[in-house]
N, C-alpha and C positions, 0 to 999 in steps of 0.2 A: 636485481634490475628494477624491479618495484620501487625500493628506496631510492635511490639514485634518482629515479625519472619523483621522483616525491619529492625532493629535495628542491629539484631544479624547479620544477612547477611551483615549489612554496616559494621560493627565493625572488622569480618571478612578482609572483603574486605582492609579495614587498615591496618593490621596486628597484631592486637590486637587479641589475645587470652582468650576463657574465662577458668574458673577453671574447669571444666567437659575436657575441649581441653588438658589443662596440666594433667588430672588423667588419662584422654585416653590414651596420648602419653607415661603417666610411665607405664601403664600397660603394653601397645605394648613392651615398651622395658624390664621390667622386663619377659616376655612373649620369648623375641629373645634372651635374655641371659642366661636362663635357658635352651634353646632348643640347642643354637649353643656355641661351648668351646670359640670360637676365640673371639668372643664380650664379655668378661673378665664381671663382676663385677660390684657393688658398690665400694668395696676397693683397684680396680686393681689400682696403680700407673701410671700417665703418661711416663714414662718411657718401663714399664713393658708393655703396651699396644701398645708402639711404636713398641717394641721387637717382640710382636705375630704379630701384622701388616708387619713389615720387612720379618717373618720367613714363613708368610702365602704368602708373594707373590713371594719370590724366591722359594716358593714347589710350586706355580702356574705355575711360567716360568719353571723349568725342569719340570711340569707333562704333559705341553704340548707343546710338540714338536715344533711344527710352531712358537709359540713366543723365546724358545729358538732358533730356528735358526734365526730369526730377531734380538733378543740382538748381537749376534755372528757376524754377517753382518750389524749393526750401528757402532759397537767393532773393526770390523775389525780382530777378531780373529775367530779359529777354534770353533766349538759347545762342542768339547770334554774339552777346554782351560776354558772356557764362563763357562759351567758344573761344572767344578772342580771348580772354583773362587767362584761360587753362592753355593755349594755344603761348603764350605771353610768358605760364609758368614752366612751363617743358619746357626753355630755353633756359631760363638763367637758373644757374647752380643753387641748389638748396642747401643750408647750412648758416651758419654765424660767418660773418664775413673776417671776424679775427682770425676763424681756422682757415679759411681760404686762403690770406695774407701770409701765413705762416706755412701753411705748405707751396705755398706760389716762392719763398724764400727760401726753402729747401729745396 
């Protein structure tokens, strides 16, 4: 029993993963993506995922105040200016506009 539990701890310790370690970890995560919108999918696109990641952290920065005023004062501009501009990029699609075109055609 000694050996056994030695082994797995050493293996561990390397970075080697056993298959119980990978069906943990899909559960955890099929588990966080069911629960929270923003962790998208099995089918979400990396694109699509960059999209909600972009959109979820400028609703971060205006929902709270202190880091908006920090972007505004690195920026060098007003917080009402800073606002409007992050307010302006939540809307339109983040990415290269040729992969837009191309999935807009498929």
């Amino acid at each position: 029993e000694r050996r056994r539990l030695a082994r797995r701890t050493s293996a561990r310790a390397r970075g080697m993963e056993t298959a119980s370690d990978r069906l943990a970890l899909n559960a955890q995560l099929e588990t966080l993506q069911a629960k929270y919108v923003g962790t998208g999918h099995p089918d979400v696109s990396r694109e699509e995922w960059a999209q909600n990641i972009h959109r979820d952290s400028y609703a971060s920065f205006l929902g709270h105040h202190h880091m908006l005023v920090y972007v505004a004062t690195a920026e060098n501009e007003s917080t009402a200016r800073v606002k409007h501009g992050m307010l302006q990029k939540m809307f339109q699609p983040c990415g290269s506009s040729e992969k837009r075109e191309e999935r807009m055609e498929n």
